[in-house]
Structures are given as C-alpha cells and as structure tokens.
C-alpha positions in Angstrom: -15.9 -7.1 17.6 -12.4 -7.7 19.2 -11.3 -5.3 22.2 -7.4 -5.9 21.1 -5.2 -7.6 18.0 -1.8 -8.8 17.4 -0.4 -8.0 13.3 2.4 -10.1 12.7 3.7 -8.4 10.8 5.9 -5.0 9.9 5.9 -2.1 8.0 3.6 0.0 5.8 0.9 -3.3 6.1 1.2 -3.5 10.0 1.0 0.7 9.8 -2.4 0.5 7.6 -4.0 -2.4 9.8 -3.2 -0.1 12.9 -5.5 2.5 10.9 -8.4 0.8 11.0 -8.0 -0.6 14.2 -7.7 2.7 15.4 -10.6 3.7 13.7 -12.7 1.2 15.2 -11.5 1.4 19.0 -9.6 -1.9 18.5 -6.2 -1.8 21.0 -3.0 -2.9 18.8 -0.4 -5.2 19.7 3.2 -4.9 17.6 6.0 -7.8 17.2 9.1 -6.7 16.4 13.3 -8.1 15.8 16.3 -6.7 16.8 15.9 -4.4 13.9 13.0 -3.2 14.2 12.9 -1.5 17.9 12.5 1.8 16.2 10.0 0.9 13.5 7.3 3.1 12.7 4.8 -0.2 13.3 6.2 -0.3 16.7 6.0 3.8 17.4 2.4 3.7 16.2 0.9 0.5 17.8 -0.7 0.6 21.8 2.0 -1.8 22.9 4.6 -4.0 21.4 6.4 -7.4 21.6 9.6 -8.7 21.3 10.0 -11.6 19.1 13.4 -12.6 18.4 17.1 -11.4 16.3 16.6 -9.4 13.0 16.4 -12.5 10.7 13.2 -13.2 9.7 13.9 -17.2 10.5 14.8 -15.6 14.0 11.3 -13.6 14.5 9.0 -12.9 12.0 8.6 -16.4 10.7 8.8 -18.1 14.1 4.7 -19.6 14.6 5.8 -20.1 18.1 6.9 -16.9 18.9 4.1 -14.7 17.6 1.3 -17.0 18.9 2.9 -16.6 21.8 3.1 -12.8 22.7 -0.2 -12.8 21.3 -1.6 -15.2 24.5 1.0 -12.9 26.4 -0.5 -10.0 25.5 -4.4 -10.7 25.9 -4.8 -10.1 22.0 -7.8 -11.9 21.4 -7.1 -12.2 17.3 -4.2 -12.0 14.9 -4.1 -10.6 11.9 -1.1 -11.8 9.4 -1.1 -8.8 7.0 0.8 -10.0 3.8 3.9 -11.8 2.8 5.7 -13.4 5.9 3.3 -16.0 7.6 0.1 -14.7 6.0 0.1 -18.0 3.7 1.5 -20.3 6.4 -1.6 -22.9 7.6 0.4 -23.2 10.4 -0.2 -20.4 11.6 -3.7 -20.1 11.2 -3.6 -23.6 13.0 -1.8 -22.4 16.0 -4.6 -19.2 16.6 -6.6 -22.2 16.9 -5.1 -24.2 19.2 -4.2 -21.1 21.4 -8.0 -19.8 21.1 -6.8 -16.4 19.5 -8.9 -15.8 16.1 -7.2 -16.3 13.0 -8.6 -12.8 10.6 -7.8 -14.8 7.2 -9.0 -18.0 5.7 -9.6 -21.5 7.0 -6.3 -23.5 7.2 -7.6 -25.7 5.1 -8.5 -23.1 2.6 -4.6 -21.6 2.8 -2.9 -25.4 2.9 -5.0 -25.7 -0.8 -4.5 -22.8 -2.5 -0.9 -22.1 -1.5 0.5 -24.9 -3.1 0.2 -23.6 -6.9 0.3 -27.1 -7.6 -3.0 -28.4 -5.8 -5.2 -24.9 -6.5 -4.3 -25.5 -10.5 -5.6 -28.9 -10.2 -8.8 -27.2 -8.6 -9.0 -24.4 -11.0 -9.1 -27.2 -13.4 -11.8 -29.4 -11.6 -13.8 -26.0 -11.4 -13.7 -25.3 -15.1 -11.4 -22.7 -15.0 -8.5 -22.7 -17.7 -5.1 -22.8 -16.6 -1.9 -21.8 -18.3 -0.4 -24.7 -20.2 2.9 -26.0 -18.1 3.9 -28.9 -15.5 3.3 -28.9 -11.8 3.6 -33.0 -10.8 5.3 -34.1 -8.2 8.4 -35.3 -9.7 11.0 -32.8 -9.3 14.2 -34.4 -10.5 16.6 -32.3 -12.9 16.1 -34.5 -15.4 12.1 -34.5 -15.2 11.6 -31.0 -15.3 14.1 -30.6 -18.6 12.0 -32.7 -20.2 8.8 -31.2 -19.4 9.9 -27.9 -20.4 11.2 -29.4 -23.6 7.3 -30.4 -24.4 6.3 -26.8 -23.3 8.7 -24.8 -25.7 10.6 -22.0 -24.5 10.4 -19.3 -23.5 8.8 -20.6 -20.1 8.6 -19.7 -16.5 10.1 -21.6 -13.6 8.0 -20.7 -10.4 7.8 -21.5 -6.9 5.4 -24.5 -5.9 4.6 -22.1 -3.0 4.2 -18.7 -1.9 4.2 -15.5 -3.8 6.0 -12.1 -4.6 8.3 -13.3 -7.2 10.0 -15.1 -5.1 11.5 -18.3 -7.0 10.4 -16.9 -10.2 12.6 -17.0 -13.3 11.7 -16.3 -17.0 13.9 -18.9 -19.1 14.4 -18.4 -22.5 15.9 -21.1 -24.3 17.1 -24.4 -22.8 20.7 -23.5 -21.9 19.4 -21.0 -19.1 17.1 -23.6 -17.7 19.9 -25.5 -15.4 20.5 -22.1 -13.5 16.5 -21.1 -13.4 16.1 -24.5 -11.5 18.5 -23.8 -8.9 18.3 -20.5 -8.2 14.6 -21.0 -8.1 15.0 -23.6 -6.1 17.0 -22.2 -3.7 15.2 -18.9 -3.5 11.7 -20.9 -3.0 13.4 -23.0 0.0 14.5 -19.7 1.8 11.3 -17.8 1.3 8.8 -20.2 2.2 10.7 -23.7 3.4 9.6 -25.8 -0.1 11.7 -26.0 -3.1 9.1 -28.0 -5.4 8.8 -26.1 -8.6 6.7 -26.1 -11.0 6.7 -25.0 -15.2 4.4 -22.9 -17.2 4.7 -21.5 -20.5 5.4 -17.9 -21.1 2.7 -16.2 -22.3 3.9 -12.7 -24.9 1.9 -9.9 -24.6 0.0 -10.6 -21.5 -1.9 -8.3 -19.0 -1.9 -9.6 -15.3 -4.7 -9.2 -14.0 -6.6 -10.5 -10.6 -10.3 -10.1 -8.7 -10.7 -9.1 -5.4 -13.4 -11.5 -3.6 -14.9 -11.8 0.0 -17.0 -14.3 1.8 -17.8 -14.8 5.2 -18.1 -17.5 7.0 -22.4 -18.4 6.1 -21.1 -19.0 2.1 -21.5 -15.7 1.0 -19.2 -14.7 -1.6 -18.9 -11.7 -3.4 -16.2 -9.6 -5.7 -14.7 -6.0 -6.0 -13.9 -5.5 -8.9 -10.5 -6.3 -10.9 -7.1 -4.6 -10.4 -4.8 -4.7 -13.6 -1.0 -5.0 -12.4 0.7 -5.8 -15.3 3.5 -3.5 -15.2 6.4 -5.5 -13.1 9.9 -5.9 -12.4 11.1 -9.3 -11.4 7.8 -10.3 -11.7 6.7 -8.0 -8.9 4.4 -5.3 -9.2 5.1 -1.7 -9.4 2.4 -0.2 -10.3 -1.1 -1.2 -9.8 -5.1 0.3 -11.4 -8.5 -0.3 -11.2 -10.5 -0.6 -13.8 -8.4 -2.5 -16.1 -8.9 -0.7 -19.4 -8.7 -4.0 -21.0 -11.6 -5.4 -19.2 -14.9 -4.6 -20.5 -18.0 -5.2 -18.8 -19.0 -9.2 -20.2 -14.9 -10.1 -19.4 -15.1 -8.4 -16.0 -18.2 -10.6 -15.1 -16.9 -13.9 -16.3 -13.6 -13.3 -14.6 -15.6 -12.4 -11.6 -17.9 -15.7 -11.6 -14.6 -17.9 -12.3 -13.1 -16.1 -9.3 -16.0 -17.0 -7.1 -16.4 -20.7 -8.3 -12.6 -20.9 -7.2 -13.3 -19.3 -3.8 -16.3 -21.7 -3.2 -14.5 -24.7 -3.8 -12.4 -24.6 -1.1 -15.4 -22.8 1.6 -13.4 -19.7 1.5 -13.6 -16.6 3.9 -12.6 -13.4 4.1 -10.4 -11.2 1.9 -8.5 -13.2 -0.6 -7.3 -12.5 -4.7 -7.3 -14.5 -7.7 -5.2 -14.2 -10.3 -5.0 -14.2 -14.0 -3.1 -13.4 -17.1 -5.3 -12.4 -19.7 -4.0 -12.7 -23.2 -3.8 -10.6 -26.5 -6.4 -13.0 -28.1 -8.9 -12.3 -24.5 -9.2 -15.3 -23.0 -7.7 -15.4 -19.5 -5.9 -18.0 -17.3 -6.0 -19.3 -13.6 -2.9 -18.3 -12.0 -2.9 -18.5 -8.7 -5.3 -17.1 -5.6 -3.6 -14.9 -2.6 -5.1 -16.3 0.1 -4.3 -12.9 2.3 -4.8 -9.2 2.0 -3.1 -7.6 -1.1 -0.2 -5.0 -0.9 -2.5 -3.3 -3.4 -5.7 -3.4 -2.0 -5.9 0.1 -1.5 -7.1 1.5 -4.7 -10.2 -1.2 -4.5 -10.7 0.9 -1.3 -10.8 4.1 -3.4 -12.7 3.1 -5.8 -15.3 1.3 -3.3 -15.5 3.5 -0.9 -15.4 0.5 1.5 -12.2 -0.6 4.2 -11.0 -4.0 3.1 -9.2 -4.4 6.8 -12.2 -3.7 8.4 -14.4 -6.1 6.3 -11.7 -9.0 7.7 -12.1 -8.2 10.8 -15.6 -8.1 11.1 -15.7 -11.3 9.2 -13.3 -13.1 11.6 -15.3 -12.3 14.0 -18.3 -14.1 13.2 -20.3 -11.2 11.3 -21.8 -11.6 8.3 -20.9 -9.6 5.2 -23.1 -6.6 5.1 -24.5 -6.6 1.8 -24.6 -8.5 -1.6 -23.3 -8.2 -4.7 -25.8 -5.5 -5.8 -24.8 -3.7 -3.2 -21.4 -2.5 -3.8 -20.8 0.3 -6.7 -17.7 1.5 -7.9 -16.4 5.5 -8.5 -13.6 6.2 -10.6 -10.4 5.1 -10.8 -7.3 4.5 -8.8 -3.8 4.2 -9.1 -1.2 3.1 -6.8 2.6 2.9 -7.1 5.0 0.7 -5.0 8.1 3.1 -3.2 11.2 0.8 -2.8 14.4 1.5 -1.0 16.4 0.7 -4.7 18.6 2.2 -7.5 17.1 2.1 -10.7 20.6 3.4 -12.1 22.4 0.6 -10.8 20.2 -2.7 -12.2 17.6 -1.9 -8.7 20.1 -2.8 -6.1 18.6 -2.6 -2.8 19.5 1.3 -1.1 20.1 0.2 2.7 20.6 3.3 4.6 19.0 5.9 7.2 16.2 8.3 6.0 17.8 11.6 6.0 14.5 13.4 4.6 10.9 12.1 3.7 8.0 14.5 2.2 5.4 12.6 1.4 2.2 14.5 -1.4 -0.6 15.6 -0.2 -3.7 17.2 -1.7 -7.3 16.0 -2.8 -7.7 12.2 -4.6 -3.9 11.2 -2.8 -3.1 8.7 -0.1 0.2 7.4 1.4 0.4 3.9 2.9 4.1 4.2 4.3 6.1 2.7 6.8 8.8 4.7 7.4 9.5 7.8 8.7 13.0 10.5 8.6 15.5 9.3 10.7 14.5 5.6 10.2 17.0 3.0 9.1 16.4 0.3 6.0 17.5 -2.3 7.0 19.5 -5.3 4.7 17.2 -8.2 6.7 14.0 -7.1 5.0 12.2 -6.1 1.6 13.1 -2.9 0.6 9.4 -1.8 0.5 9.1 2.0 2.0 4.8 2.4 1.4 3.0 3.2 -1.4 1.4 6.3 -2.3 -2.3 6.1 -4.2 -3.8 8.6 -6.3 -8.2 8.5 -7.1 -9.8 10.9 -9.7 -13.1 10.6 -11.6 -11.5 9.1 -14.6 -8.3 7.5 -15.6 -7.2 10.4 -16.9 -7.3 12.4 -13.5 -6.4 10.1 -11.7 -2.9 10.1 -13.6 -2.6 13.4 -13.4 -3.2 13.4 -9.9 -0.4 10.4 -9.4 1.9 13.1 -11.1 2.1 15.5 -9.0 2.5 12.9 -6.4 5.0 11.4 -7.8 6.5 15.2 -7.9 6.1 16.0 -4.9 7.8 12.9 -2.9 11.2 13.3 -1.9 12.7 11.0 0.0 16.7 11.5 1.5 19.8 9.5 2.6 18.8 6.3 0.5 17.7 5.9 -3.8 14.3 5.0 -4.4 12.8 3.9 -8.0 10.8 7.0 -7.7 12.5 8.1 -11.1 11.4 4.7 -12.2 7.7 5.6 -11.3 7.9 9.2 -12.5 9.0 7.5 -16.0 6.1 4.8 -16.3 3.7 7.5 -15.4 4.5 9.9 -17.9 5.2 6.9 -20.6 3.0 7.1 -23.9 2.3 3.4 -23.6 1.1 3.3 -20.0 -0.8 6.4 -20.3 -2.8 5.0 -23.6 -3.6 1.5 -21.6 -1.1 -0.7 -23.4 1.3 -1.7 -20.9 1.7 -5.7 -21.0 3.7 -7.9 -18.4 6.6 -6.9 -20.8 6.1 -3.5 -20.4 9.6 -2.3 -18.2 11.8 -4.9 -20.7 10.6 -4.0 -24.3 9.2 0.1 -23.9 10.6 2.0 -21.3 14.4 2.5 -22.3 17.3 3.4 -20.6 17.7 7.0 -21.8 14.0 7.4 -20.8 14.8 6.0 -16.9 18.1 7.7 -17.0 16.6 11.7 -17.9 13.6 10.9 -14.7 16.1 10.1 -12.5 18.4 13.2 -13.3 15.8 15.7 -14.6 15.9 17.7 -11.2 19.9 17.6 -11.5 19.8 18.3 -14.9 17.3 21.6 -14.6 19.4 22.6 -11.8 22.3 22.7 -13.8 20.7 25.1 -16.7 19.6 27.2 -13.3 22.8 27.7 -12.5 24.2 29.0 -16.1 21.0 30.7 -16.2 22.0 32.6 -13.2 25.7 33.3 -14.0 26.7 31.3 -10.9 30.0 30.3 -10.7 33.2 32.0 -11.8 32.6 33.9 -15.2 35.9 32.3 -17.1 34.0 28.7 -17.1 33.2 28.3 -20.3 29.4 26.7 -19.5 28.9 30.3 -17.4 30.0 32.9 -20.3 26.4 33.5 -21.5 25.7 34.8 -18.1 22.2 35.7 -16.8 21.5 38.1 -19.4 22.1 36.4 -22.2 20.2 38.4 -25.4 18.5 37.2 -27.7 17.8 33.5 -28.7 17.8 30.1 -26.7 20.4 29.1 -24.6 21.2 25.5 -25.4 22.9 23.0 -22.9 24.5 18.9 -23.6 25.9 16.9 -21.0 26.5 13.7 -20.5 24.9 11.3 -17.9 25.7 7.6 -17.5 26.6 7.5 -20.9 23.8 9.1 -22.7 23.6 12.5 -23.6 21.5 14.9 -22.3 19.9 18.3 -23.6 18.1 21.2 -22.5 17.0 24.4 -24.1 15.8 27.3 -23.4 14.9 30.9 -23.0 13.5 33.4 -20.7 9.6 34.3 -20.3 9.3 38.2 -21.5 9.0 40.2 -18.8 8.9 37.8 -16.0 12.3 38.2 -14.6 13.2 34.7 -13.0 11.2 32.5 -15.2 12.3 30.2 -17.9 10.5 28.0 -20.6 12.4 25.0 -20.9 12.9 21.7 -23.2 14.3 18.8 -21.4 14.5 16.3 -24.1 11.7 16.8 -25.6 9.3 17.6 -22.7 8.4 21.4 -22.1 9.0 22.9 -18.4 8.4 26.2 -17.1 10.9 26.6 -14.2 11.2 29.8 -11.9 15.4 30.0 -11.2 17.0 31.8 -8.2 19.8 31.9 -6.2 20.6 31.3 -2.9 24.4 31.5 -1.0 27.0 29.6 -1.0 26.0 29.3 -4.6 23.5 27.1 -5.0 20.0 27.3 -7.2 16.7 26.8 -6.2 14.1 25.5 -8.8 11.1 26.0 -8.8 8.6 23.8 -11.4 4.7 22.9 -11.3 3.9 23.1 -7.7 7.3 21.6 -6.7 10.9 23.3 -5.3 14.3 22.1 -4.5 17.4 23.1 -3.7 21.0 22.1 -5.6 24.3 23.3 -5.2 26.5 22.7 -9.1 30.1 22.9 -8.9 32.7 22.6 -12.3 34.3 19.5 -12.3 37.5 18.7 -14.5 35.4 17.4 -17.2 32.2 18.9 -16.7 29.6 19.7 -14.0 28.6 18.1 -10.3 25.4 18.7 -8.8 24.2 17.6 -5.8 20.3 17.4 -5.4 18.6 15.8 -2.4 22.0 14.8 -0.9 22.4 13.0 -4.1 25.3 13.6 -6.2 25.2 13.6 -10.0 27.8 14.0 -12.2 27.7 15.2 -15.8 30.4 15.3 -18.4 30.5 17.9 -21.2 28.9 16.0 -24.5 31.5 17.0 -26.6 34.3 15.6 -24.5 35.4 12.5 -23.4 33.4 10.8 -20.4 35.3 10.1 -17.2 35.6 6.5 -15.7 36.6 6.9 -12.7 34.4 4.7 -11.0 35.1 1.9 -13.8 38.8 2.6 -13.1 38.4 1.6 -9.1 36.1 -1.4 -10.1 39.3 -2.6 -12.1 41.7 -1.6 -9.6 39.9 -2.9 -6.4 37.8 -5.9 -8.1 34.3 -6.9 -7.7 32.8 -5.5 -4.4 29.4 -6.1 -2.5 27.4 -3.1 -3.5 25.4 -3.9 -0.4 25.6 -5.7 2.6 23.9 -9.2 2.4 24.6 -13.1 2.7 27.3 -14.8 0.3 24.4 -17.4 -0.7 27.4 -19.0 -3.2 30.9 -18.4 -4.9 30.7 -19.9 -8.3 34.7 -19.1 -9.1 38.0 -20.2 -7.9 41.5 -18.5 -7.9 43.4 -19.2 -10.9 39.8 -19.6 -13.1 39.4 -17.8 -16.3 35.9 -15.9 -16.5 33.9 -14.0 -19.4 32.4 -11.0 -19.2 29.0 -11.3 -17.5 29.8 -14.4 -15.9 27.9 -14.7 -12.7 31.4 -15.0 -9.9 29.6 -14.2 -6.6 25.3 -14.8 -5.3 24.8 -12.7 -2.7 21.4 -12.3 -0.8 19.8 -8.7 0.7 16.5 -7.6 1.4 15.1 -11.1 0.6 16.3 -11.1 -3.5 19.2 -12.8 -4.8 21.7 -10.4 -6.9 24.5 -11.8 -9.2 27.7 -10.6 -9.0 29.3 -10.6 -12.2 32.6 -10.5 -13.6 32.8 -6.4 -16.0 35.5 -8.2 -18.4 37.2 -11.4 -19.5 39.5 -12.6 -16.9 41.6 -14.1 -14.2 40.1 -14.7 -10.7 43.3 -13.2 -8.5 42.0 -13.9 -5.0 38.7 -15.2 -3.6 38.0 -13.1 -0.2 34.4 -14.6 0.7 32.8 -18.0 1.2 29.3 -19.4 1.4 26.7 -18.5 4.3 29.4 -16.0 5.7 27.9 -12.1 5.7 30.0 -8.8 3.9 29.8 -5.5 4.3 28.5 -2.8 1.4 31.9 -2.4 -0.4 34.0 -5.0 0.9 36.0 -7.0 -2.4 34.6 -9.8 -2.7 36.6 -11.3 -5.6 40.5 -9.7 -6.9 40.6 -10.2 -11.0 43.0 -9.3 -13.4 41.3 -8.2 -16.8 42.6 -10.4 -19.9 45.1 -8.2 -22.0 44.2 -7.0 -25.5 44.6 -9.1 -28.1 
C-alpha cells in the first residue's frame, strides 16, 4: 500500500478521500489556488501544495502543476477524486511518465469512454442499446439541424465530453436549437477544452439510473448494485438512492451484466459507473460510463458496508479485488442529498458568501460528506457544492424518515442553500411513493410547494409571535393576544406572491405548546419568548430562533440571518424590490464573468429576452430583460468580471399602450 498520496482535487471529495487515507495510515498531500488557502481540504490534509491563481485554468486543471508537487512532495500516487481532471487521460499519462501511480483507470480506458461519442459506438459493438440520436464527427450548424430534424424534438444537446451537466441543454422544438448549440458549445469548450456535441432524443418519463462496477487490474470485474438518480436540476443530481424501486431483481441483473460487458471491453480497473435511462416501457439505454469515483458513491457504501476509496487504492496498487461477486451482500437502503451554496427562490442562483453558521445532523443511520466549515468563504471560481449529507435505514421507508430529520436539523448561515428544495422533494407524495422521473422538479414539485419549505420556519415563527402577544398590542395581527379563548387562531400572509396559511390552537393544558396547520401539514410547535422580542420555536427535535417585526404592509422576520418578508393576504403586496430593478436596471445578482452581451443601446427587447450571459461557479446564468423595452446604456463587455450588484444593462420599460 502507498506510505503518502496527492488528491487533486478540493472540497467535500478531497475531505472524504483524506478519510480513508487516514484510516489506513496513508500521509495526505493537498493542492490548493489562491482561493483556497483556508479550505477545509487544506486544514485537514498532512501537508499542502501550492498550485497556482483561483481559476481553475490557473490551478486545478493545470497537468503540469499537480504532477509536479506531487514528485515535489514524495507522493508516491495520485488520486483525482471527481469532476476537474479525474476524466483527463492526460493526467493519468503524466503519473506515468513521472512514476507516481495513477488510482483510476487506464488512460486508455478514460481516452475511450470519455468521449460519449466513441463509448456509444462501443456500447453498440457490445450489444448494449443506446438512445436513438447523432454523435458523428461532423459538427457544422447546418449538420446538426438536420440531424435533429430526423430525431424529432424534444431532444438533448450534450457535450461530446465530460460530465455534470455541463453542455447539456433540453431543446424543445426547433427554434431553441440555434441557442442550445452555442451555449452548449461554449459551455463544453470551457469545462473540458472540446466543443464537439452530440444529439439524442429526449426520452418522457425516464428514471436515470447507473451501476456501480470494479475490476482490478487481473480482469476481475464485479458490480454494487444500482443507484437511481433521477431526480435533477439542470440535469444534475440532487438527490440520489439505492435500491432503485424500479428495478427488480431480473432488470437489476441484466443491467449489471451490460454494465460489465462495457467495463470489459475497454480492460477497465478500478471504480468506475455506467449509466442508463430506463424507460416507462422497461427497457434501458447506454448513456454514458464515469470513468472516476461518483459524487454519490456513498450510499453504495451504506448499503455495502464496503469503502469505495479504499477499494481504489488497494487496486491501484497492484492488489487484487478481495472477493467475487457472491461475495458482496447488500442491507437496506440509502439516501443521499446534494447541499449547494444556491437560492431556490431566486431560479438557483449561486449564494457566494462566508459561512456565518453550519450545524450539520447527527444521530444513528446519518452521515455528512462536507467540505466546508463556519467561517469559510464560497467562493465565485468554483461549484457551489457544500457536501452531502446521507441517511441508511433498514427499508426505504426509514431511511426517509431518517433523511428528514436531517434535512431538519441542518442549518447553514451567511449564504442560501437548496435545503428548502431538499426538505420539499423529501416530504413530496411522488418521491416518497417511488415515482419520481428525470422530469420530476419541472412537472410535480410546484412553486407554492418550494416556496412554504423555504419559509416554513419564518412562517411558524411568525404565528409564535402572535401566539405570544409580542409586539405592541394596537397591531392589528397581535390583538388576539396569548390567551386567546376559545377556537383556532387563523393567520394569511403573503410570500413571493403566494399566500400562505396557518392555523391553530393551543394543546390543553400544556402551557407553551401549539398544534399547528401549515398548509395542510400538521405541526406541534412548543413557542416562547426571549428579549428583545424575539420567538424561539421549538418543533420535532429541532429549535431556532426569529426575531418578527410589523412592517408597513405586513410582517418581517428574520430567521437564520435570513430575512423574510410577508405581506398581509388581504392587502396589496409591496414591490419594492421590482421598483429598484426598474429604477437601477438589470444587475449581476452575483459576481462572475460577462461570457457575452447579446444587446446594444438604442435596441428594443421583449420580456424574457436573454440581454446579458454571465458565468459563476462553473454554470452559465441568463440575464434577462423583466419587460418590453429600450436598452439605455450598456455598462459591461465580454470576458471583463462584475461585482454582485453592479448594473449591468440601463433599460427604459416600454410605455402602456
């Protein structure tokens, strides 16, 4: 076994390789940018090296540099994590040149099934069905319209190379396919240095679903199992199981023994996942095959009982695997969800910002991959990935329930996260019965449903706080006061638009407790008070703090540093942050790279049009124009950098007619 590693790579995957390592009396060597110096990968690791300026075309992309400090450092292997250079042959090349071991797959096996082109081709040749599309090597405008024509929309545009979404765009009918091209195009050149693209056709109703296999390096080759991740946004996954309630056992071994074929036919070894999409009528299609570790390779762990990272390592260094396919057995199920620095209230903009406050669960059947800490800073140059937390129980069922109570119980301060978002998957009908589809965050999980998990504590806080008679008694939400006799005590407000409703009445003879409806879902919640007027909530094993102030229209309450600001139903909602948008223009709602500027000044725009593409935390986000108008004044320019709130583009909104 090795004596000392190099991970090139950061974050929560560089943290959980360092785990292992640990675990096994390996040494660990960190790279870090500019950004990065404080990382929790660099806290954690035995010593750490310096690789070059926050952009990841300045560091953590660099071959040369990482190969580098890892001779420098005395590592005697690397290990590549995931995303970055973990698909690069290149890299895998240069370990060999340098005489550092490589703890992935052959180069050969990466150059072949990286390139989605080249691995359909062999999915084919290995009789494994592929979904119907185009992926030749013409790649003229004009060529790909008229493949996609013969395909029938809706279709997918996706990047020739790499992974994680990146380059991917659904396209529904023909008129969105020129802008699919090029902002796929674009997006696969900056993420992985190849622009080829390729067409498939859109398959409704679709589970995705993939099969973790291993081999080592004497042609064994075995599987763990299957992970369904069909619930995704941007077509990245949020949410991930095992079992797949739509795999049974005679699917789950044929998708197995395609999985291996595939892995066989290009000599694989170690860790590596293939994909699928398995469709409403059964039958399942090659999509691709990760040729790394997985960003949810943790709940195989908790299902196996077995350590993934430590099976790589072992492998890379010469062992063989130590057992067969009979010998691994499988316990329950798992569950993990995917913690991003985003705000689901605001179309998942990135949340760049310092970590005021971070709790993570904890308790029996939960486990948190993270790789942050309080007081870290999120930074603009990289994904907006925080860690994952993972919940096991004997059955799906538990293991649900478990992930709730997680879920509760993570708070996370200074920036948003799409925790609300998980909170509402979790407790959604659909994903608890085992009938969420690729389609699943589009066509079931609405915007009032997303809206009352994101504002449920600010929402309870502010019942606590008429419940309590805080507040002076003339306000007209306060007159019921604390003791309120007799019947419920209802409550409206409005939040981003929707209304918002909770009744309620106090437990007999409990004092301080309350049985709650929050739109429909019961709560018990324990109120009290604490100075200068602010409630504390109490609710199924979980607490927090709010302070609710009256507003000219209605209610403010601040939860978790977060403000959130309800109108009375009955009146008329404020829009006082439409009325700045107006008055100052479109501004950057987060730092990032003007990527292009699609308008000029004197230009008339529709609502919706995209005006401004700006690039932060590796995705591209349109800036679009709120009304029909006239561009003013143009204030940035391509490849130049803004600041979170600077105006980008001055329009004047088209009178009435």
């Amino acid at each position: 076994m090795f004596r000392r590693i190099l991970i090139a790579n950061r974050g929560e995957i560089a943290v959980r390789i360092m785990r292992t390592c640990r675990d096994l009396g390996i040494e660990t060597v960190a790279v870090y940018s500019d950004a990065d110096r404080r990382a929790l990968h660099v806290l954690e690791a035995d010593r750490a090296v310096h690789i070059g300026a926050s952009p990841t075309g300045e560091s953590y992309l660099r071959v040369d540099n990482i190969v580098r400090a890892a001779v420098d450092s005395g590592a005697e292997a690397l290990h590549p994590g995931y995303g970055l250079l973990s698909e690069n042959p290149a890299l895998a090349e240069a370990c060999a040149e340098a005489g550092i071991g490589f703890v992935g797959p052959p180069a050969a096996a990466i150059r072949a099934m990286g390139d989605k082109s080249s691995s359909r081709d062999l999915a084919e040749a290995s009789g494994v069905p592929t979904v119907p599309g185009y992926h030749g090597h013409e790649q003229d405008s004009s060529t790909l319209r008229a493949e996609a024509d013969k395909i029938g929309y809706p279709l997918m545009v996706k990047a020739a190379m790499g992974g994680g979404g990146r380059g991917m765009r659904l396209v529904d009918a023909g008129d969105q396919l020129k802008e699919a091209l090029e902002s796929g195009r674009r997006e696969a050149e900056r993420a992985f240095g190849d622009g080829r693209l390729l067409l498939e056709r859109a398959m409704q109703g679709a589970r995705h679903i993939e099969v973790q296999v291993f081999a080592d390096s004497f042609g064994n080759v075995i599987h763990l199992g299957e992970r369904d991740c069909s619930v995704q946004r941007r077509h990245q996954k949020v949410i991930e199981e095992t079992p797949s309630v739509a795999v049974g056992h005679e699917l789950r071994e044929r998708m197995a023994e395609a999985a291996i074929r595939i892995a066989k036919a290009v000599a694989y070894q170690s860790a590596g996942t293939v994909e699928f999409l398995l469709g409403e009528d059964g039958e399942f299609y090659f999509l691709e095959m990760n040729t790394r570790l997985q960003v949810e390779h943790g709940v195989t762990e908790l299902v196996t009982g077995l350590d993934i990272v430590a099976l790589q390592l072992a492998i890379a260094a010469g062992e063989r695997l130590p057992f067969d396919q009979d010998g691994v057995s499988f316990s329950g199920h798992a569950i993990e969800c995917r913690v991003y620095a985003e705000d689901p209230l605001k179309h998942y903009l990135p949340s760049p910002g310092r970590i005021t406050t971070l709790e993570l669960p904890a308790g029996e059947g939960i486990r948190n991959d993270m790789g942050t800490y309080a007081g870290d800073e999120i930074s603009t140059y990289y994904d907006p990935l925080l860690g994952k937390v993972l919940a096991w129980g004997k059955d799906r069922r538990e293991a649900i329930q478990c992930m709730e109570g997680a879920l509760g119980a993570f708070r996370v301060e200074g920036v948003h996260t799409n925790l609300p978002l998980l909170r509402a998957i979790i407790a959604h009908p659909a994903f608890r019965a085992g009938e969420a589809t690729t389609e699943f965050l589009d066509s079931q999980l609405s915007p009032e449903a997303l809206v009352l998990a994101a504002a449920e504590e600010a929402l309870i806080s502010a019942y606590g706080a008429l419940a309590l008679g805080l507040g002076s008694a003339s306000d007209p939400w306060l007159a019921a006061g604390p003791r309120r006799s007799g019947g419920n005590m209802p409550l409206a407000l409005r939040f981003e638009g929707i209304v918002q409703t909770v009744d309620g009445h106090r437990v007999p003879g409990s004092g301080d407790e309350w049985l709650l409806d929050v739109q429909g879902r019961e709560r018990r919640v324990r109120f009290s008070s604490a100075p200068p007027d602010r409630v504390l909530a109490e609710i199924e094993g979980r607490a927090w703090s709010a302070a609710v102030e009256r507003t000219s229209g209605g209610l403010e309450v601040i939860v978790s540093g977060k403000p959130f600001r309800f109108d009375w139903a009955s009146g008329e909602r404020h829009a006082h942050a439409a009325d700045s948008h107006r008055q100052r223009g479109l501004v950057a709602p987060m730092p990032g790279l003007v990527l292009k500027v699609l308008v000029r000044p004197g230009e008339k725009v529709r609502a919706h049009q995209t005006l401004v593409v700006l690039e932060a935390m590796k995705m591209e986000h349109n800036i679009e124009a709120p009304y029909d108008g006239t561009v003013k004044k143009v204030n940035c320019a391509e490849g130049g950098r803004v600041a979170e709130g600077a105006v980008l583009i001055e329009l004047e909104q088209e009178a009435a007619k």
